[in-house]
C-alpha positions, 0 to 999 in steps of 0.5 A, a space after each residue: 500500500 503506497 503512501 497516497 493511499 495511506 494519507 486518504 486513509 488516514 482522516 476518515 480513520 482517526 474521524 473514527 477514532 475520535 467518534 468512538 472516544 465519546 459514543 462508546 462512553 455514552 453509548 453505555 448510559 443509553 444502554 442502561 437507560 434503556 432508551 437504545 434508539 435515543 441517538 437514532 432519534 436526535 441523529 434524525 432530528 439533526 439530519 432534519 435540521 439540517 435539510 431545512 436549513 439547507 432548503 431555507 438557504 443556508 449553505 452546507 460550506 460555511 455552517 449555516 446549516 450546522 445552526 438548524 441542526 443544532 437548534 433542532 437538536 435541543 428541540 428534541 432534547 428538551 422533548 425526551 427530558 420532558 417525556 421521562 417521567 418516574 410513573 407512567 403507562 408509555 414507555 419513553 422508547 416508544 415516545 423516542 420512536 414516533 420521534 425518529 419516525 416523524 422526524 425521518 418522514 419530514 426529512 423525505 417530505 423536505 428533501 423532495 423539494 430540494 435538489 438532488 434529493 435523493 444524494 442528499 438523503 444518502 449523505 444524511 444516512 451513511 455520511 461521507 466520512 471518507 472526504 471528512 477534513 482535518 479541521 473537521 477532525 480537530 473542531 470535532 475533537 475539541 467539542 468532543 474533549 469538553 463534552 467529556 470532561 463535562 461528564 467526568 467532573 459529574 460523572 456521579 450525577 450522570 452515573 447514577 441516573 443511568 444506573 440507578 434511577 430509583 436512588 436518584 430520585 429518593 435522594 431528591 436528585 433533580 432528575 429532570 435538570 440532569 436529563 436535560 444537561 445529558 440530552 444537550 450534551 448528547 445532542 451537541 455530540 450527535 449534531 457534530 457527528 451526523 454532519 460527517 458520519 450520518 445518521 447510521 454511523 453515529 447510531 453504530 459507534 453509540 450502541 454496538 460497541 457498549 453491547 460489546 462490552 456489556 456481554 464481558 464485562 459488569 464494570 463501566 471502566 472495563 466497558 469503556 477499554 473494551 469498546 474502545 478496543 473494539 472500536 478501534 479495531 473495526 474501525 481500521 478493518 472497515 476503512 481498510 476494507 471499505 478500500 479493497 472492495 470500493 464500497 461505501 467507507 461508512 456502510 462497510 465500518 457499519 457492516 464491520 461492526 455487524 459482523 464482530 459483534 455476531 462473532 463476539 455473541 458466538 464467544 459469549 454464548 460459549 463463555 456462558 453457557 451453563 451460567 444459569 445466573 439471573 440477569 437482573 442480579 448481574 445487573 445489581 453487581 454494577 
């Protein structure tokens, strides 16, 4: 492999990299929270933020459209922080779902009026993380840098109302202003993410390599260094791949995730087979 190869390789690469540094953290309080399809959500919600910015006429090169879609983005987040409640009939996935439902079918509706709709739609889903800049590498990873350090100086707060809901709130937690500062926070993510990955990829980094971990380990530091290692991994494959076969960079590191996560679940199931432990005393064990 020459070195030209290795320079075009070499952005969507780290771009990887870096999307996992945050997701896979993240990923773990989504899983936990059991609101598994949260990221697809407010990932739609930032895709469609963006569409209409760009129908409205602001441009996709100088960020005017990044404001749409960040705006729409705490629209949504102030909607899941207001649709958790401690008692209720509906669960909050299926609230979460008619969001990205919606959001989806208004993406379509929008983009039709638009040039070159269905390119556009495309983009919105696998993203073009193979012509992803080096100045977008590093304004993302600085937003993603403060984004975690935000997390870990409140960490307790975050973990607890992941893990532990039921204490938070019979400690007299204010649930719903951490939810909030969690979903805009989330949100900053998603919308910075979206615009160069797509709405697939994002959903991707966020969930497979959490349920990665989940199945080995009960500990979020061994979680977080087994997505990352797991991240890092698929990653490299599936640009590296994505080369070899001319596919789509973003649909091959999806399908690379895919298909480890389907070996990972063969090795767990062998690792447990004959542990006949309760799955809700494991999950008191965190």
């Amino acid at each position: 492999m020459d070195t030209d190869v290795l320079e075009l390789l070499a952005a969507p690469f780290v771009a990887s990299l870096v999307l996992s540094s945050i997701h896979t953290y993240l990923g773990i309080h989504v899983v936990e929270r059991g609101v598994i399809f949260v990221d697809l959500a407010l990932a739609q919600v930032a895709a469609l933020g963006t569409t209409f910015g760009f129908l409205m006429g602001a441009s996709l090169h100088d960020g005017g459209a990044h404001w749409w879609s960040l705006g729409f983005t705490f629209v949504g987040a102030a909607i899941f922080t207001l649709t958790r409640t401690r008692r209720t009939s509906i669960p909050q996935e299926a609230l979460i779902g008619i969001v990205y439902a919606v959001s989806a079918a208004l993406s379509i509706a929008v983009v039709s009026q638009a040039p070159e709709g269905a390119e556009h739609i495309k983009d919105m889903l696998v993203g073009s993380i193979l012509v992803v800049s080096w100045e977008d590498i590093r304004d993302i990873a600085i937003l993603y840098g403060i984004v975690g350090l935000f997390h870990w100086i409140f960490r307790k707060s975050f973990l607890l109302l992941s893990f532990d809901p039921a204490r938070a709130y019979a400690e007299g937690m204010s649930v719903r202003r951490w939810d909030f500062l969690f979903y805009i926070s989330f949100g900053l993510v998603v919308t910075y993410a979206v615009a160069i990955a797509g709405v697939l990829l994002v959903f991707t980094y966020l969930i497979v390599p959490s349920v990665f971990a989940m199945m080995f380990s009960n500990r979020v530091g061994t979680r977080l260094i087994l997505g990352w290692g797991m991240s890092t991994f698929v990653s490299a494959a599936g640009v590296l791949l994505s080369f070899l076969l001319d596919l789509p960079t973003g649909a091959t590191i999806i399908c690379t995730f895919g298909l480890t996560l389907l070996l990972a679940s063969f090795v767990y199931l062998a690792i447990r087979r004959g542990d006949d432990e309760p799955l809700p005393e494991r999950r008191r064990q965190v």
